[in-house]
Biopython code that builds the backbone (N, CA, C, O; Angstrom):
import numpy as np
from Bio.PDB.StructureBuilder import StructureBuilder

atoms = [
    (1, "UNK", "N", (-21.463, -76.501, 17.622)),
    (1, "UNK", "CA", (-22.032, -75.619, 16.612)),
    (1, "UNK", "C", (-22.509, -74.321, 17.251)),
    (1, "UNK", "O", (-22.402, -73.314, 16.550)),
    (2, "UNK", "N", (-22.937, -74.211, 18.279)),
    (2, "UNK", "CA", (-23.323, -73.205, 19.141)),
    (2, "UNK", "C", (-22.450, -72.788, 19.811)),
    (2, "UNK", "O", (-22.643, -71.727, 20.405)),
    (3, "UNK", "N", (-21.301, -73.417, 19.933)),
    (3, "UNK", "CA", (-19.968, -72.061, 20.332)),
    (3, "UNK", "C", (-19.744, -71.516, 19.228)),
    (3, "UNK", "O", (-19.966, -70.308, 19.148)),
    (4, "UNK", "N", (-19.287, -72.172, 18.163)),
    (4, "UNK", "CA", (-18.864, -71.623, 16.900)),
    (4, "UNK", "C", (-19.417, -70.614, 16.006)),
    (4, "UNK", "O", (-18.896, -70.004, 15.073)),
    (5, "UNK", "N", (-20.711, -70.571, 16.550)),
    (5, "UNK", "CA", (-22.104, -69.620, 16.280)),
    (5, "UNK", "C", (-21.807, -68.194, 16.930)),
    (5, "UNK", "O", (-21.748, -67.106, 16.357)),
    (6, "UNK", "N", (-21.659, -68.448, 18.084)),
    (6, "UNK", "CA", (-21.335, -67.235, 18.745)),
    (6, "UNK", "C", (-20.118, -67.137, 18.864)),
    (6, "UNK", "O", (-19.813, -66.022, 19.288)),
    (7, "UNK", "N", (-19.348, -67.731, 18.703)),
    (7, "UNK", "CA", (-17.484, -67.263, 18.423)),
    (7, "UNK", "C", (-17.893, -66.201, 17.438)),
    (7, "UNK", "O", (-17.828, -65.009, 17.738)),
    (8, "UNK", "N", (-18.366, -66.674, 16.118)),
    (8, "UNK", "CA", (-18.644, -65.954, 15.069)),
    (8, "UNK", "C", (-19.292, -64.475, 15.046)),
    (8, "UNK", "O", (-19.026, -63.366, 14.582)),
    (9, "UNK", "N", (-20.137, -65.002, 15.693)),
    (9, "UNK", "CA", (-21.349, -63.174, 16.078)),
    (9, "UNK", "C", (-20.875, -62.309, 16.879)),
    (9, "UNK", "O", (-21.021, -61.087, 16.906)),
    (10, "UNK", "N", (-20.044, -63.307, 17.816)),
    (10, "UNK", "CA", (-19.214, -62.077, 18.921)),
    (10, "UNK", "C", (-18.109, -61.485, 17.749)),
    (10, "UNK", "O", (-17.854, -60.340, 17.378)),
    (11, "UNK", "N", (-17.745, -62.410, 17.473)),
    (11, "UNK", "CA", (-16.042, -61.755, 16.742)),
    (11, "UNK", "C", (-16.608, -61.193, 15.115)),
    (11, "UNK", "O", (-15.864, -60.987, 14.156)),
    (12, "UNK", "N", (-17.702, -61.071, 15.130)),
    (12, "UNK", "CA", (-18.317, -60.878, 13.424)),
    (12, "UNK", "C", (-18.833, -59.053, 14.289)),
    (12, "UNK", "O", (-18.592, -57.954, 13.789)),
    (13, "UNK", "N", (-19.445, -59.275, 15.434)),
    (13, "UNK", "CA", (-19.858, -57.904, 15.889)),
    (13, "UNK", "C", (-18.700, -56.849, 16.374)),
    (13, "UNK", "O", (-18.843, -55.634, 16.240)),
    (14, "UNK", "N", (-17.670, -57.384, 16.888)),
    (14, "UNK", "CA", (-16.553, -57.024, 17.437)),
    (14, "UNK", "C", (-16.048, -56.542, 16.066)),
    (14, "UNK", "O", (-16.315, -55.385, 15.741)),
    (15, "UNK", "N", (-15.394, -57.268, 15.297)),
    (15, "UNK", "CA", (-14.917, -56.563, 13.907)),
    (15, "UNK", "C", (-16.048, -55.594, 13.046)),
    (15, "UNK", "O", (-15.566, -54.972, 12.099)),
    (16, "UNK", "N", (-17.330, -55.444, 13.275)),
    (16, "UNK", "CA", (-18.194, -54.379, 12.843)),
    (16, "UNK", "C", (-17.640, -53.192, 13.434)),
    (16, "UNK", "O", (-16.940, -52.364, 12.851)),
    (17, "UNK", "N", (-18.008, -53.172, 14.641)),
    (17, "UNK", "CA", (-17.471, -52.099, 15.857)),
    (17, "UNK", "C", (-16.025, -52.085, 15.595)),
    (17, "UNK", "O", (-15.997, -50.897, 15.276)),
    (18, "UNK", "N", (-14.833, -52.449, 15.479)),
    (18, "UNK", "CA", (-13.640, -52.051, 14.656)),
    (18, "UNK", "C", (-13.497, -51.209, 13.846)),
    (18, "UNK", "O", (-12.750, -50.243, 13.999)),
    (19, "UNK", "N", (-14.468, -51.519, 12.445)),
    (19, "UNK", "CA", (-14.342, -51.228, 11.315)),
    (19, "UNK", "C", (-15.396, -50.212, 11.208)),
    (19, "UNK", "O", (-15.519, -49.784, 10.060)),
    (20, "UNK", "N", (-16.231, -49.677, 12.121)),
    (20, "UNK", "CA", (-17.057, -48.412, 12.561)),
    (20, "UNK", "C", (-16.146, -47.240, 13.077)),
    (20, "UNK", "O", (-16.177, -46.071, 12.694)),
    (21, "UNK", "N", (-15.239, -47.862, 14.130)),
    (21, "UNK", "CA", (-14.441, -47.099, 14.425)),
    (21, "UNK", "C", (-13.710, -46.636, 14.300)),
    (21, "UNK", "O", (-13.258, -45.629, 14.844)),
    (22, "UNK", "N", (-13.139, -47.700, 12.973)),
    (22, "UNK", "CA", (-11.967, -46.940, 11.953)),
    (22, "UNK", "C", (-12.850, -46.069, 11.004)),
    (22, "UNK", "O", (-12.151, -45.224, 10.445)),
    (23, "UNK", "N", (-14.149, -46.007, 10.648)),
    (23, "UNK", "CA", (-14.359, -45.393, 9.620)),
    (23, "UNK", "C", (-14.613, -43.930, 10.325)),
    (23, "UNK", "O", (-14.158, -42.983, 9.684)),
    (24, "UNK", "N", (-15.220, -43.646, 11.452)),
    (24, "UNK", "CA", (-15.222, -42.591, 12.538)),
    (24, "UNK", "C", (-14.370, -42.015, 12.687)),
    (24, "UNK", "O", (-14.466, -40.787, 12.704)),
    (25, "UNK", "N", (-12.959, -42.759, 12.889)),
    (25, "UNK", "CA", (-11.493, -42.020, 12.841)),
    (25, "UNK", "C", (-11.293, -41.573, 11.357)),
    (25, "UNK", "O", (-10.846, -40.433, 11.229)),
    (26, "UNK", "N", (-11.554, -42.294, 10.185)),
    (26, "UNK", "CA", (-11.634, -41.871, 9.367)),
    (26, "UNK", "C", (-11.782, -40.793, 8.970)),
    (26, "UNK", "O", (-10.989, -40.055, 8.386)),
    (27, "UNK", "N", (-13.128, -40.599, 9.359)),
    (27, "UNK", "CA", (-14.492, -39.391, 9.017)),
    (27, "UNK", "C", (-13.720, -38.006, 9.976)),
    (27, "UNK", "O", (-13.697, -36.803, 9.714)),
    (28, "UNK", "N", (-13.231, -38.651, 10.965)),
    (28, "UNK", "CA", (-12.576, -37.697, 11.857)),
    (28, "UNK", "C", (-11.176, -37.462, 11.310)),
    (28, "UNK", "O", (-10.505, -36.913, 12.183)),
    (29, "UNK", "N", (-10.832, -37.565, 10.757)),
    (29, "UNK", "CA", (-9.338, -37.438, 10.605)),
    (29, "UNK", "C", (-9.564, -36.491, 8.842)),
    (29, "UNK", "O", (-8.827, -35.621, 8.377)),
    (30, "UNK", "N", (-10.792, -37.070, 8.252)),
    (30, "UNK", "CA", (-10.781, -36.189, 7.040)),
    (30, "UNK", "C", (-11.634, -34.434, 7.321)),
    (30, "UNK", "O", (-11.459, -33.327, 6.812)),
    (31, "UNK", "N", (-12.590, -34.989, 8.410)),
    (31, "UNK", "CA", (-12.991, -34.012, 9.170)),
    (31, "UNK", "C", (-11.877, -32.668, 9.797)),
    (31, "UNK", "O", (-12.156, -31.469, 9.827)),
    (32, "UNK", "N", (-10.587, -33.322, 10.253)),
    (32, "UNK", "CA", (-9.524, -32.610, 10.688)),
    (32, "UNK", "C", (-8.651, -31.982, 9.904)),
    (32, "UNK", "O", (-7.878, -31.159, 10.392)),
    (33, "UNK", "N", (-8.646, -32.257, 8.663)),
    (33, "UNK", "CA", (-7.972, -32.368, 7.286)),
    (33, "UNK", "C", (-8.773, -31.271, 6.994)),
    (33, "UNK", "O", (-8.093, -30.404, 6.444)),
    (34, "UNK", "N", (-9.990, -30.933, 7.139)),
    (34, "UNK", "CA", (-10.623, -30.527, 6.007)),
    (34, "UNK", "C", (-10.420, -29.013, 6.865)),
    (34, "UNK", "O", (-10.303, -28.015, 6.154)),
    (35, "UNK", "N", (-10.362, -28.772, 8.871)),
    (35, "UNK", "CA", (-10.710, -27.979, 8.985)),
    (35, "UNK", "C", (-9.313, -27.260, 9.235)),
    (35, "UNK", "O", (-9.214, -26.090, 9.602)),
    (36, "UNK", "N", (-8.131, -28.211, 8.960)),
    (36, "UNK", "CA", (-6.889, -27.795, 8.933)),
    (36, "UNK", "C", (-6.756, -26.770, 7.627)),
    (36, "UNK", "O", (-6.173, -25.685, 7.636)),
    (37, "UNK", "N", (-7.422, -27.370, 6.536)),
    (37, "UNK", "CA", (-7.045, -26.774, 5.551)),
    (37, "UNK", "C", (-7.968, -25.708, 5.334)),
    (37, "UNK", "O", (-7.734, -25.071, 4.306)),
    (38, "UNK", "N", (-9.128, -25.259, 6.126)),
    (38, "UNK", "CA", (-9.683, -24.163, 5.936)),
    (38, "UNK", "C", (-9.184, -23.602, 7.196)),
    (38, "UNK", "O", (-9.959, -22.647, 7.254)),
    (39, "UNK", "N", (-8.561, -23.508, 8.099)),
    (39, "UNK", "CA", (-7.413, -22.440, 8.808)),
    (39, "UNK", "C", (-6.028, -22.199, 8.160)),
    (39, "UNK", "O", (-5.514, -21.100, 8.367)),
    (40, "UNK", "N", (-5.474, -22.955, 7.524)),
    (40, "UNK", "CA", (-4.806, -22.402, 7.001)),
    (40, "UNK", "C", (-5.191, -21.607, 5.304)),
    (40, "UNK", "O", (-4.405, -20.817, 4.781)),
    (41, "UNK", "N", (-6.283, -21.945, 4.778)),
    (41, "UNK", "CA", (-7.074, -21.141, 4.092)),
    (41, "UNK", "C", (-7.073, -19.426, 4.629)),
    (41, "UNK", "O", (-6.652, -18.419, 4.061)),
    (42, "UNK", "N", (-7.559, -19.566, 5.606)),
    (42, "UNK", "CA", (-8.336, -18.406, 6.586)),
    (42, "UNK", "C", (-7.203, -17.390, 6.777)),
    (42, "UNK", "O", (-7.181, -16.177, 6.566)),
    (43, "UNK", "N", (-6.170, -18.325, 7.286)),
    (43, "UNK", "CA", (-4.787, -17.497, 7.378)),
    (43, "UNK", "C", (-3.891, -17.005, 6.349)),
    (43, "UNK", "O", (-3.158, -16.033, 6.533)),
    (44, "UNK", "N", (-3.953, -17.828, 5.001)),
    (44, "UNK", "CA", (-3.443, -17.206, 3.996)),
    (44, "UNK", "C", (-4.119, -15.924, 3.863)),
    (44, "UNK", "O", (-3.435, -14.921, 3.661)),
    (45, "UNK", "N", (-5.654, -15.826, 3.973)),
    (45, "UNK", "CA", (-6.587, -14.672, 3.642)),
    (45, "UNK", "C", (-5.918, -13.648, 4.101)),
    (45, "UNK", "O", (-5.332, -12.676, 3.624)),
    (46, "UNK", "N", (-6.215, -14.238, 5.499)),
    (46, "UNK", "CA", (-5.688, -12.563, 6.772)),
    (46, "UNK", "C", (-4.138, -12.556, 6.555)),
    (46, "UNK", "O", (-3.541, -11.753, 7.273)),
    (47, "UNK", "N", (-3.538, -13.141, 5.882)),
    (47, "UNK", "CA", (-1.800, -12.474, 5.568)),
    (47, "UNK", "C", (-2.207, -11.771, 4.066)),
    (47, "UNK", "O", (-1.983, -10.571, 3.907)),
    (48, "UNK", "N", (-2.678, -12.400, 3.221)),
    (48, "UNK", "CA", (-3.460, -11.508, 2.004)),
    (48, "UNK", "C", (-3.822, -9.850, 2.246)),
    (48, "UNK", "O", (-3.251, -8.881, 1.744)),
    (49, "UNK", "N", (-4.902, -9.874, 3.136)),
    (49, "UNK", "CA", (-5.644, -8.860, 3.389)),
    (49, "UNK", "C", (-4.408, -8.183, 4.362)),
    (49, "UNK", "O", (-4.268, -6.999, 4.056)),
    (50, "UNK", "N", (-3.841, -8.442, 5.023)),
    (50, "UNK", "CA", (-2.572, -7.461, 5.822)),
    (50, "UNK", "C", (-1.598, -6.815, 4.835)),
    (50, "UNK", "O", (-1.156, -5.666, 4.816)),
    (51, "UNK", "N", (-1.369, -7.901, 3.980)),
    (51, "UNK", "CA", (-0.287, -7.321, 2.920)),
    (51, "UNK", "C", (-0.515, -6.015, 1.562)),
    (51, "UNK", "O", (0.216, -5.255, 0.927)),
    (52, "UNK", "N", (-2.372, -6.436, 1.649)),
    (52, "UNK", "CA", (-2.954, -5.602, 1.012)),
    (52, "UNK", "C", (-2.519, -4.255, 1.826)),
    (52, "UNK", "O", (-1.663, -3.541, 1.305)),
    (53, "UNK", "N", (-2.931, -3.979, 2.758)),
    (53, "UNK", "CA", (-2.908, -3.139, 3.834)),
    (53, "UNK", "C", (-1.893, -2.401, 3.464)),
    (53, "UNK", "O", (-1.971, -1.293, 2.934)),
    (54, "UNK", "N", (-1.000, -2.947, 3.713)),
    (54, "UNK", "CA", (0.808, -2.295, 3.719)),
    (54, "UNK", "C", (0.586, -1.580, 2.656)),
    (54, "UNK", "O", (0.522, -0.351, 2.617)),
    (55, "UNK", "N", (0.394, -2.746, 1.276)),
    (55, "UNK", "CA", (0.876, -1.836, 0.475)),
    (55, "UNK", "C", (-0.097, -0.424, -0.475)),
    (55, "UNK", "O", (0.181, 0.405, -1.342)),
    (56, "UNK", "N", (-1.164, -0.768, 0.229)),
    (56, "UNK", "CA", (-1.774, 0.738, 0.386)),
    (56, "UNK", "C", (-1.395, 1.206, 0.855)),
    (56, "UNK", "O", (-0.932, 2.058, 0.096)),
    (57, "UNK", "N", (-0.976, 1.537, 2.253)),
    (57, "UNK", "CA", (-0.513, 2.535, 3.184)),
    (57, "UNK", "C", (1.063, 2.838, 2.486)),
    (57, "UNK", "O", (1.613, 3.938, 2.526)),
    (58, "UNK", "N", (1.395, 2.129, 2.119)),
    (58, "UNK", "CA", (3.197, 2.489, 1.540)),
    (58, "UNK", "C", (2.745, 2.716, 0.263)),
    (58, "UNK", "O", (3.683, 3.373, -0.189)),
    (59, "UNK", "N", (1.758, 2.594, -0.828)),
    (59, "UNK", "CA", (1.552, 3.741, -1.354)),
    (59, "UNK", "C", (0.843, 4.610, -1.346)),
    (59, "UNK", "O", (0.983, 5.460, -2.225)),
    (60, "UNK", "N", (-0.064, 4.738, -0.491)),
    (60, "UNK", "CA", (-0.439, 6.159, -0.037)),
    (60, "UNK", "C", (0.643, 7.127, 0.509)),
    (60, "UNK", "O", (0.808, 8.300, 0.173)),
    (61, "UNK", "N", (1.372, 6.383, 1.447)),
    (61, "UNK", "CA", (2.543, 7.323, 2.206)),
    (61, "UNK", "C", (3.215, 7.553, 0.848)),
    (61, "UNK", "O", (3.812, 8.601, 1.090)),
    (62, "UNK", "N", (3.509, 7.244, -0.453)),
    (62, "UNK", "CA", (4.549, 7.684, -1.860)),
    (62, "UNK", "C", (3.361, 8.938, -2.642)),
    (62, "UNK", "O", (3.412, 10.032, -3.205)),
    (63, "UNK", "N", (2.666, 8.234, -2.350)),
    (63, "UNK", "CA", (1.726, 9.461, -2.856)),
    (63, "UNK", "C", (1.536, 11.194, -2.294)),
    (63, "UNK", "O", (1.280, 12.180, -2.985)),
    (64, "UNK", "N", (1.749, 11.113, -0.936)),
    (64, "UNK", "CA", (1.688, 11.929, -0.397)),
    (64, "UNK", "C", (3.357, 12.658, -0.261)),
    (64, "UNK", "O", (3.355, 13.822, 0.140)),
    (65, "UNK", "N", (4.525, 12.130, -0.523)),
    (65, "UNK", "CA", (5.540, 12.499, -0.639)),
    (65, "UNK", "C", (5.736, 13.172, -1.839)),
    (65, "UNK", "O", (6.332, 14.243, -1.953)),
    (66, "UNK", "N", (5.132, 12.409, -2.897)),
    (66, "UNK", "CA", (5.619, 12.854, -4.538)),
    (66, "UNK", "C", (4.607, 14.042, -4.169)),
    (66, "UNK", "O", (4.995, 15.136, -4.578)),
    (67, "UNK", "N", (3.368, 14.048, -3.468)),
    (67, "UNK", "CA", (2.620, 15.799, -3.305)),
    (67, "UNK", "C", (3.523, 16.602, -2.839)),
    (67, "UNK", "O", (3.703, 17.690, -3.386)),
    (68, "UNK", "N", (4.182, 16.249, -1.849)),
    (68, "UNK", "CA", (4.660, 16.889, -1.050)),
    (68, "UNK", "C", (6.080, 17.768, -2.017)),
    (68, "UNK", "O", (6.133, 18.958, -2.328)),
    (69, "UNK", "N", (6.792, 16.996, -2.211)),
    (69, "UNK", "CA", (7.917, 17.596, -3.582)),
    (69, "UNK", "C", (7.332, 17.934, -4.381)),
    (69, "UNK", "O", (7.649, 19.102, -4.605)),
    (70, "UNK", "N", (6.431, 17.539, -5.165)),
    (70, "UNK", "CA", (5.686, 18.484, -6.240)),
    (70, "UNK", "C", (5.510, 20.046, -5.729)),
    (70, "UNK", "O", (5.919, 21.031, -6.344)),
    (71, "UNK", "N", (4.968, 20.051, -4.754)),
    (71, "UNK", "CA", (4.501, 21.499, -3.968)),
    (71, "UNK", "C", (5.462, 22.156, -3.435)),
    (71, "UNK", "O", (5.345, 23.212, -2.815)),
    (72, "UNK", "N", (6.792, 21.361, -3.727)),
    (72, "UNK", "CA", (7.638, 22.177, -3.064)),
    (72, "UNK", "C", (8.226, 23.029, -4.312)),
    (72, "UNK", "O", (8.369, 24.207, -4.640)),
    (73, "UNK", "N", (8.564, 21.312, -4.968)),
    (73, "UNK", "CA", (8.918, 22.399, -7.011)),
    (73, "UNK", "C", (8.465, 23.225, -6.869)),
    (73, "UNK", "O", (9.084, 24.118, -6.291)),
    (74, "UNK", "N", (7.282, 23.422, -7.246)),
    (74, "UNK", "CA", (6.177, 24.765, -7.888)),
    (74, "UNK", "C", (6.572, 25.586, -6.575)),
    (74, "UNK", "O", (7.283, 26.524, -6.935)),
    (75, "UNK", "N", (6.409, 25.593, -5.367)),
    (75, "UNK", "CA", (7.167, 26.996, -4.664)),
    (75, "UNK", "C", (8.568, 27.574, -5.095)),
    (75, "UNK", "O", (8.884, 28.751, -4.918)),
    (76, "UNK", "N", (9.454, 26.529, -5.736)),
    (76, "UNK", "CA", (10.601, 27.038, -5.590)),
    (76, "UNK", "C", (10.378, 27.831, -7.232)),
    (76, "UNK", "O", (10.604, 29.041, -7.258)),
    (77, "UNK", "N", (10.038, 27.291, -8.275)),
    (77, "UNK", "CA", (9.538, 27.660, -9.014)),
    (77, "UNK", "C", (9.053, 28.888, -9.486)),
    (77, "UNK", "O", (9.351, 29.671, -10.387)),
    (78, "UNK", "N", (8.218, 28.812, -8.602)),
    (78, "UNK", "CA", (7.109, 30.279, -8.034)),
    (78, "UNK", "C", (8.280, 31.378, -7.569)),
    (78, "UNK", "O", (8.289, 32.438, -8.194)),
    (79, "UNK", "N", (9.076, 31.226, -6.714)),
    (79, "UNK", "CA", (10.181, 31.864, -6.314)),
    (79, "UNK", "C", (10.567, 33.044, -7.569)),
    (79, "UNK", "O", (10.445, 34.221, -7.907)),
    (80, "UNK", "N", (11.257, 31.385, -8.031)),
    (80, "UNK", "CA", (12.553, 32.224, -8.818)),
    (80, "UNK", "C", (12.264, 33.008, -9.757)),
    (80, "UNK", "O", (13.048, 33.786, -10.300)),
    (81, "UNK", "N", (10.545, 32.779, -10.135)),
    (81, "UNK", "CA", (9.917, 33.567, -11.458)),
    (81, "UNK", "C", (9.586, 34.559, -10.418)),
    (81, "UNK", "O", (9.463, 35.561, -11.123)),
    (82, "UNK", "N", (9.349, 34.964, -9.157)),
    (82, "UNK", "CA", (8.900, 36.174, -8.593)),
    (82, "UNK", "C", (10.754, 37.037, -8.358)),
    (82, "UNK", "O", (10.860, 38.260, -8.267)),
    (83, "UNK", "N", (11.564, 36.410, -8.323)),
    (83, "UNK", "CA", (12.604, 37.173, -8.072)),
    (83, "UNK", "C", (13.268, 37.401, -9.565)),
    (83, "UNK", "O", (14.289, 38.088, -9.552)),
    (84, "UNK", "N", (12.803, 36.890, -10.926)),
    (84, "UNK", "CA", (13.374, 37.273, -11.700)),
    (84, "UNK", "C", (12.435, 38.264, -12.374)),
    (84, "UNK", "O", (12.836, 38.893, -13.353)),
    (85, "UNK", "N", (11.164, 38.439, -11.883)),
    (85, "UNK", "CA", (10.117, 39.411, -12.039)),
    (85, "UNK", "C", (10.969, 40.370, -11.180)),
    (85, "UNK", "O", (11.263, 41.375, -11.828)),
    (86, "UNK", "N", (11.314, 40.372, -10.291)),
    (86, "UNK", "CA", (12.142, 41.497, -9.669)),
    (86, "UNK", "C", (12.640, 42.338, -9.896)),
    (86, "UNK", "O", (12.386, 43.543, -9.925)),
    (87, "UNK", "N", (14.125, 41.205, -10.247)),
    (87, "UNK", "CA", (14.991, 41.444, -10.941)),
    (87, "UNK", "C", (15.396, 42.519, -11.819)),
    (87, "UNK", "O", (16.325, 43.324, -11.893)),
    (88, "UNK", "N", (13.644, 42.028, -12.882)),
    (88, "UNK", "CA", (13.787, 42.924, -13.973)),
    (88, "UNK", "C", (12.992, 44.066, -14.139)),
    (88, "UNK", "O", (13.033, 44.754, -15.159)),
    (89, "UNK", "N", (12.276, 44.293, -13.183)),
    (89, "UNK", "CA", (11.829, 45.766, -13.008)),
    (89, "UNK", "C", (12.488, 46.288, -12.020)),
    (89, "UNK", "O", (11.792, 47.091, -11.399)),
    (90, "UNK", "N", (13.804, 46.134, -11.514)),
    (90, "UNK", "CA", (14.442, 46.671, -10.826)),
    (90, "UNK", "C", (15.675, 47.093, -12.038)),
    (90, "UNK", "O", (16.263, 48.055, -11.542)),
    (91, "UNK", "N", (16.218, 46.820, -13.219)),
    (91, "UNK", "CA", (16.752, 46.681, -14.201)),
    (91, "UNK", "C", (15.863, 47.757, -14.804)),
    (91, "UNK", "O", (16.333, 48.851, -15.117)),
    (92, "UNK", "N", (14.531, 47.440, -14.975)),
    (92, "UNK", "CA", (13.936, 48.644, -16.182)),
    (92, "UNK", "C", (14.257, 49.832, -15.146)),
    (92, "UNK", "O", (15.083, 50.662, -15.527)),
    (93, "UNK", "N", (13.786, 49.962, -14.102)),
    (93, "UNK", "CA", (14.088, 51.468, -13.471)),
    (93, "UNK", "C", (15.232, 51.847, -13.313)),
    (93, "UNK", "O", (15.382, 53.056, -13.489)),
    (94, "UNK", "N", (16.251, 51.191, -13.005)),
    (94, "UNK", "CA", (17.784, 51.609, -13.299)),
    (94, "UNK", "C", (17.925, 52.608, -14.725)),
    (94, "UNK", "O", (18.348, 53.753, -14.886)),
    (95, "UNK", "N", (17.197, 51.303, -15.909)),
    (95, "UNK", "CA", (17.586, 51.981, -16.989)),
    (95, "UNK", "C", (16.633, 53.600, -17.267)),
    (95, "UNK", "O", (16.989, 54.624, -17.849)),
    (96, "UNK", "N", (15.415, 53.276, -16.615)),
    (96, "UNK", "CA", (14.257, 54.284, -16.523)),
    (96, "UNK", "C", (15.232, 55.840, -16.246)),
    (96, "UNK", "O", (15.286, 56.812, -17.001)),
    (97, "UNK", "N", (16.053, 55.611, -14.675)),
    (97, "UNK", "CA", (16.284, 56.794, -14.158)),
    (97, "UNK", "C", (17.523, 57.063, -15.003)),
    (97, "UNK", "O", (17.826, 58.255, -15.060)),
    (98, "UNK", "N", (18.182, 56.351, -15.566)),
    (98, "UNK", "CA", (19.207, 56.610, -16.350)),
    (98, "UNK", "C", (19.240, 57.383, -17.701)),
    (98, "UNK", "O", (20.120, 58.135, -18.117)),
    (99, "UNK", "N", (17.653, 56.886, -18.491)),
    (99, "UNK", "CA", (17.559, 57.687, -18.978)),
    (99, "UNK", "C", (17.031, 59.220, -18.922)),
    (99, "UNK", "O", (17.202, 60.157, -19.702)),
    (100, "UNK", "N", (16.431, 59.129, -17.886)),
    (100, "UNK", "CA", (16.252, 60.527, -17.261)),
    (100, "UNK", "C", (17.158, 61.532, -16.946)),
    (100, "UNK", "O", (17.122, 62.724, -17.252)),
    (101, "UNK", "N", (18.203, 60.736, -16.115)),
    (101, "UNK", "CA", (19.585, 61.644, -15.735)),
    (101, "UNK", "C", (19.825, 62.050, -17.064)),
    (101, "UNK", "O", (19.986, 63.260, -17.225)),
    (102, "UNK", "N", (19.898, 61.179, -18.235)),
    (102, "UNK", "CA", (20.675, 61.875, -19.757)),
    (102, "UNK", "C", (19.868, 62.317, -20.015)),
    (102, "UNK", "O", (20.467, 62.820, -20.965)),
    (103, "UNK", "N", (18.575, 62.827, -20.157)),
    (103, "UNK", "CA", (17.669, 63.506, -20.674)),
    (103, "UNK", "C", (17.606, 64.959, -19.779)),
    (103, "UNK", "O", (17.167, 65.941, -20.378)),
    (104, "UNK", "N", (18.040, 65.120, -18.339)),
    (104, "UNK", "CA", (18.128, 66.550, -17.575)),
    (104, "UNK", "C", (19.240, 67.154, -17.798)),
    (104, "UNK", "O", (19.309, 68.379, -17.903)),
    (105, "UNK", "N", (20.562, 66.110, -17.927)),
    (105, "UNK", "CA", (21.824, 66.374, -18.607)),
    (105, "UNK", "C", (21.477, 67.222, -19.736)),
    (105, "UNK", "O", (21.811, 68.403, -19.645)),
    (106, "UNK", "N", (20.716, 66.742, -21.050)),
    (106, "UNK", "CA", (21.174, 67.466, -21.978)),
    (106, "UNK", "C", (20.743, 68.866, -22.006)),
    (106, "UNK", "O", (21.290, 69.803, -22.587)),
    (107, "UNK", "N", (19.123, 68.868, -20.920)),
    (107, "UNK", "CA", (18.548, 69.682, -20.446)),
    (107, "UNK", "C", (19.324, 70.840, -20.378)),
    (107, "UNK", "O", (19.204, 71.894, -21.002)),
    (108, "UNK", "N", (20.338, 70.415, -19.326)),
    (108, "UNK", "CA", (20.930, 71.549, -18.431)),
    (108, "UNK", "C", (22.098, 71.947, -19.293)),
    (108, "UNK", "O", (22.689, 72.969, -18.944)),
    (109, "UNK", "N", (22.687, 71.080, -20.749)),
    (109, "UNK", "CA", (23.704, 71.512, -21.407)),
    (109, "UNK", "C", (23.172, 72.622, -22.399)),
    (109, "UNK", "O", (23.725, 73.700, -22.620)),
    (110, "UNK", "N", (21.616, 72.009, -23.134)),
    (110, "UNK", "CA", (21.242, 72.566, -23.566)),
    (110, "UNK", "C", (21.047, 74.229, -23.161)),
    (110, "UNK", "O", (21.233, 75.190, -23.908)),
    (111, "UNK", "N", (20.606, 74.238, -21.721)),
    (111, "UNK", "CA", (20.285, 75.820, -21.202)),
    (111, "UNK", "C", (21.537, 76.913, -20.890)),
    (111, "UNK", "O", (21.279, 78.057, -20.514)),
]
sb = StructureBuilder()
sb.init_structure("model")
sb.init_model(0)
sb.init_chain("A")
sb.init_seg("    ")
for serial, (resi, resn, name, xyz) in enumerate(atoms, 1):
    if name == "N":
        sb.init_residue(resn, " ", resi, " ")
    sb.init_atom(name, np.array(xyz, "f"), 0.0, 1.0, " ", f" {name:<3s}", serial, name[0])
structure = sb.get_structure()
């Protein structure tokens, strides 16, 4: 009765300490789980926040292009209304001195 006593307590303590140690691996393994899944948490973030990045900078860089052609329009713009401003006061004085020449003409037919 007193082996069987302690057969029991040894192998009753032995399977405690087993079943401690599975729950430890347990605890550890959900523990590992948990901090797996907050690095790869962490890392979705920082690919999040990078991608954010980009695509600010790639549209900032569109932003600054569409300025950039805009400003170029309006120069070219600006241009062609300063050369057709030209144009046409170079046209009125043609016609200016032209009518002058016929006006000294009749002058001089007249005299």
């Amino acid at each position: 009765l007193g082996l069987t006593r302690w057969i029991g307590t040894t192998v009753g303590a032995r399977l405690r300490e087993i079943m401690s140690k599975r729950a430890d691996k347990a605890g550890s393994v959900r523990a590992d789980q948990q901090e797996a899944n907050e690095g790869a948490q962490v890392a979705n973030l920082e690919k999040a926040l990078q991608d954010a990045k980009l695509r600010a900078e790639t549209a900032e860089q569109q932003l600054t292009a569409m300025a950039a052609f805009q400003v170029t329009e309006e120069a070219k713009k600006k241009k062609k209304e300063e050369e057709a401003k030209k144009k046409q006061e170079e046209e009125s004085e043609v016609t200016k001195n032209k009518a002058e020449e016929e006006e000294n003409r009749k002058k001089e037919e007249a005299a």
